[in-house]
N, C-alpha and C positions, 0 to 999 in steps of 0.2 A: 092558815094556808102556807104549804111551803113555795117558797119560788123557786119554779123551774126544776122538782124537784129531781137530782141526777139518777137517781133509782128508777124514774118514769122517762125521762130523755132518751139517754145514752142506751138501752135494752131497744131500745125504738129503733135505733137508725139499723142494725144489721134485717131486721124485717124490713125497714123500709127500702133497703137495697133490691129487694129480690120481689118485694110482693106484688099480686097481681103477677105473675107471670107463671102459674100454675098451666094456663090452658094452651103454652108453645107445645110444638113438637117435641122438642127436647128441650127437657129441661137448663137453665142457667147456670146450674150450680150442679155439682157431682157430689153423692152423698158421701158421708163420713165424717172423720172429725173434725169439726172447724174451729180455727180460735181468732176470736176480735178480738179489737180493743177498741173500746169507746172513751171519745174523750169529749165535754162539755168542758169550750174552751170561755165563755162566757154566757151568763154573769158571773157562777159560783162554778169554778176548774173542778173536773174531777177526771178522775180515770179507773176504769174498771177492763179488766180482760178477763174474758171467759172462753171456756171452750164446753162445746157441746157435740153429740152424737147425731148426724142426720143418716137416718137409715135411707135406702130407696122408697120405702111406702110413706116414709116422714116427709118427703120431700114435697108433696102439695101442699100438706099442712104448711110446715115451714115457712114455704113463700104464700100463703095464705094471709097469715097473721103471726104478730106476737105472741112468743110459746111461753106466756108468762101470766100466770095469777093475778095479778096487781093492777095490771093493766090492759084497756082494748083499743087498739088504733083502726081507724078505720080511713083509708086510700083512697077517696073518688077520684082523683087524676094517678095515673100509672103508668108507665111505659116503661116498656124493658126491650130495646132490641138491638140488634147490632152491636153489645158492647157497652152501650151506654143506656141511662138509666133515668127518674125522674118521678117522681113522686111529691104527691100533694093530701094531705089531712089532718086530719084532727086524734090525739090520744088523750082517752079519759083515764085518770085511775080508780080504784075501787074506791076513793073517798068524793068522786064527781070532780075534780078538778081536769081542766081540759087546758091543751097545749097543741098550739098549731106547728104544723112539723112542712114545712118545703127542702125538701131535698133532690142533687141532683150526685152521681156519681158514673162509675166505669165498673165492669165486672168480666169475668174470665171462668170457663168454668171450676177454674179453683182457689179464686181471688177476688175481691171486690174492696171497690173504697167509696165511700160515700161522704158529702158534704152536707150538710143540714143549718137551714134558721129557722130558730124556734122562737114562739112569742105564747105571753100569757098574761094572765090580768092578775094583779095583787094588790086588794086594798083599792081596785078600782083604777091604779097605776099600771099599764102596757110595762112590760120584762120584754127584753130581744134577749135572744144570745146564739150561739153560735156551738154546732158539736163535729165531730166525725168520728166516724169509723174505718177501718182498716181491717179487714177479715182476710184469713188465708186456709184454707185446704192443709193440714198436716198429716194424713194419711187415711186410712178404712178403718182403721178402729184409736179410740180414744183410751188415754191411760185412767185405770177404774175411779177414780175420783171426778172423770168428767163423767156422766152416768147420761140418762135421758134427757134430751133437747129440754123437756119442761122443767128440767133440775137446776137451770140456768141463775144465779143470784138476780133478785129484784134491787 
């Protein structure tokens, strides 16, 4: 088992910014291309930045869930209103390994930053650590190497 692995972390926090908030009036977030960067700042530092295509009809999906193969989070606490944000769950990846994710952040509808502590069990040993995210709106269309939201690196 890996700890903490940053391929299962870090893809988490920009869904867990927005999810659960499918069923507002208007939407949180304004479709198009968007690019993060996640960073798991402990135990093991990493940092990945992606950018991906959110169409309008992608836009429930999107804040649904993780637009990712590898892994399924699922959110029973959520709230998204006024600005600010707050999420509570657990992500599995396809190998069954699970990671608690509490996160709290701020969004805009062409910006969002999120906070996250994550914790998991290895070897029977509690792992904490700590990520964020930082996502921004860069325009309606994405340059052809960011392709479909699910083409996202794991």
């Amino acid at each position: 088992m890996k700890p903490l692995a940053p391929a299962l972390i870090a893809p988490t926090l920009i869904v867990l910014s927005v999810a659960g908030s499918a069923a507002a009036a208007e939407p949180p977030i304004q479709p198009g291309c968007w690019e993060s960067t996640n960073e798991v700042t402990s135990p093991i530092h990493s940092t990945t930045t992606t950018r991906r295509l959110i169409s309008a009809t992608d836009v429930d999906k999107f804040l649904g869930g993780p637009i990712n193969h590898h892994y399924t989070c699922v959110y029973p606490t959520h709230r998204v209103h006024a600005g600010r944000l707050a999420m509570k769950g657990t992500c599995t990846d396809n190998k069954g390994r699970k990671v608690e994710v509490d996160g709290k952040g701020t969004y805009t509808p062409i910006s969002f930053h999120v906070e996250a502590e994550i914790a998991t069990t290895l070897l029977g040993l509690p792992i904490v650590g700590h990520a964020t995210t930082e996502a921004h709106r860069l325009g309606d269309a994405c340059p052809a190497a960011a392709a479909a939201p699910d083409k996202s690196p794991s």
